[in-house]
C-alpha positions in Angstrom: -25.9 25.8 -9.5 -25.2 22.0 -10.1 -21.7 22.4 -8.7 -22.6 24.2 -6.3 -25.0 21.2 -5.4 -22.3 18.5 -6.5 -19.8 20.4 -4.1 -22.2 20.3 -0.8 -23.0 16.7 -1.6 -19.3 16.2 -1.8 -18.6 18.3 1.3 -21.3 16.3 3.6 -19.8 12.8 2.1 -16.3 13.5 3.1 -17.8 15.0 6.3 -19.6 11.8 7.1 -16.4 9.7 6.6 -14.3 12.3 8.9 -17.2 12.1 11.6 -16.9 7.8 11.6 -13.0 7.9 11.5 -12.8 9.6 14.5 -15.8 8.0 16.0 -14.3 4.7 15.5 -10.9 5.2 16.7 -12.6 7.0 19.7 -14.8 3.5 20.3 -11.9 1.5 19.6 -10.5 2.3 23.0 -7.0 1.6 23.5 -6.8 -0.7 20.5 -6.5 2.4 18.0 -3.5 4.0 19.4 -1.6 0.3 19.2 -2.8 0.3 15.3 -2.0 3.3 14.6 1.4 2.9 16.8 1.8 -0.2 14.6 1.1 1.6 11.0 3.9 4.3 12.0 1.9 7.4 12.6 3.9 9.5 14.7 3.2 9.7 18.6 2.6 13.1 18.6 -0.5 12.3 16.0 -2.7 9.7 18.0 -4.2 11.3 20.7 -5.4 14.3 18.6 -6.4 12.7 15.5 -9.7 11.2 16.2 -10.8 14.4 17.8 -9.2 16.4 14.3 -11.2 14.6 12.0 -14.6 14.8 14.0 -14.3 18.4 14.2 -13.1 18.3 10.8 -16.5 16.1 9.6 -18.6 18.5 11.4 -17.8 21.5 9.6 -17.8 19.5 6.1 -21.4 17.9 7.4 -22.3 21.9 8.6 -20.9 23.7 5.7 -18.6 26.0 8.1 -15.6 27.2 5.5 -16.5 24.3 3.1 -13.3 25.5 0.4 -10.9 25.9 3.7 -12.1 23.0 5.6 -11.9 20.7 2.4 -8.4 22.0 1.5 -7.1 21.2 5.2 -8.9 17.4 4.6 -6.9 16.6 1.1 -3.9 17.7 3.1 -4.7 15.6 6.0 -5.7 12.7 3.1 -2.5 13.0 1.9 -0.3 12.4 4.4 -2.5 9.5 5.4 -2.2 7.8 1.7 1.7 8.9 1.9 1.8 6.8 5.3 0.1 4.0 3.3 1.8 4.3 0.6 5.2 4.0 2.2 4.2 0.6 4.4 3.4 -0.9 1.3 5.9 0.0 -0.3 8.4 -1.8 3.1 6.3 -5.0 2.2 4.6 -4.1 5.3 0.6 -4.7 5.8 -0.7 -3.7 9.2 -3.9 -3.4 10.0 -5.6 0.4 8.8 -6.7 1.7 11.8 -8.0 4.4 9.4 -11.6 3.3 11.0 -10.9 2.0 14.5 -12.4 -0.8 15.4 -14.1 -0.9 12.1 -10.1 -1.2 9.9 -8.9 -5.0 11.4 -8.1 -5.7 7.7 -4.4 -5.5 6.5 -3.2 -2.8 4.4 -3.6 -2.9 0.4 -4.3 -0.8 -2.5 -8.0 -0.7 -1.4 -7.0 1.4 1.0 -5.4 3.7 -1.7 -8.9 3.9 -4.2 -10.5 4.9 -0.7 -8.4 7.4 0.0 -8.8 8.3 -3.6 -12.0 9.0 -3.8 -12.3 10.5 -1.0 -9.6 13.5 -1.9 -11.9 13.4 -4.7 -14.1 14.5 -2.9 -12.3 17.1 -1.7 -11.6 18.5 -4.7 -15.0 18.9 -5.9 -15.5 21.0 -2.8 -12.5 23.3 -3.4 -13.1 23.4 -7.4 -16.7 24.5 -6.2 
């Protein structure tokens, strides 16, 4: 029972950070795709993501597939820190763009402890 509780708590965090991701690259207007251009996510990527990660939120928020939907967001949590992870790696720091508008700040390894505990997060939900 307190897993189960722990694990919907979990699930509608991650949900909420999914939902304001997208939202925020969405508001950012065309500055997000030049971020995220500038961070090296591939082309292909931009134009969906925002839109992947609010539908994603909303079944966290909802509780639609909770286990499935939380595996597909560690997945899509770990590419995004392996994107990270590799810029820093180069030397490079360009801005997140993991929030939009809301991620002018350069790249560091507060980006990875985010990331962090929010595949944390994730895994509560799928341990659940």
């Amino acid at each position: 029972e307190a897993l189960s509780s722990l694990a919907v708590v979990a699930s509608v965090l991650l949900g909420i950070a999914f939902l304001v991701a997208g939202g925020s690259k969405i508001a950012a207007g065309e500055a997000w795709p030049a971020q995220a251009r500038g961070l090296g996510a591939p082309s292909f990527v931009i134009p969906v993501l925002p839109w992947f990660e609010i539908v994603l939120g909303a079944l966290l928020v909802v509780q639609v597939a909770p286990t499935v939907v939380a595996v597909v967001a560690l997945i899509a949590l770990l590419a995004f820190t392996g994107l990270i992870v590799r810029r820093l790696a180069q030397g490079e720091h360009p801005p997140c763009a993991c929030f939009g508008a809301w991620s002018a700040k350069p790249l560091g390894p507060g980006h990875l402890v985010r990331n962090g505990v929010l595949m944390l997060l994730a895994v509560i939900v799928i341990a659940a």
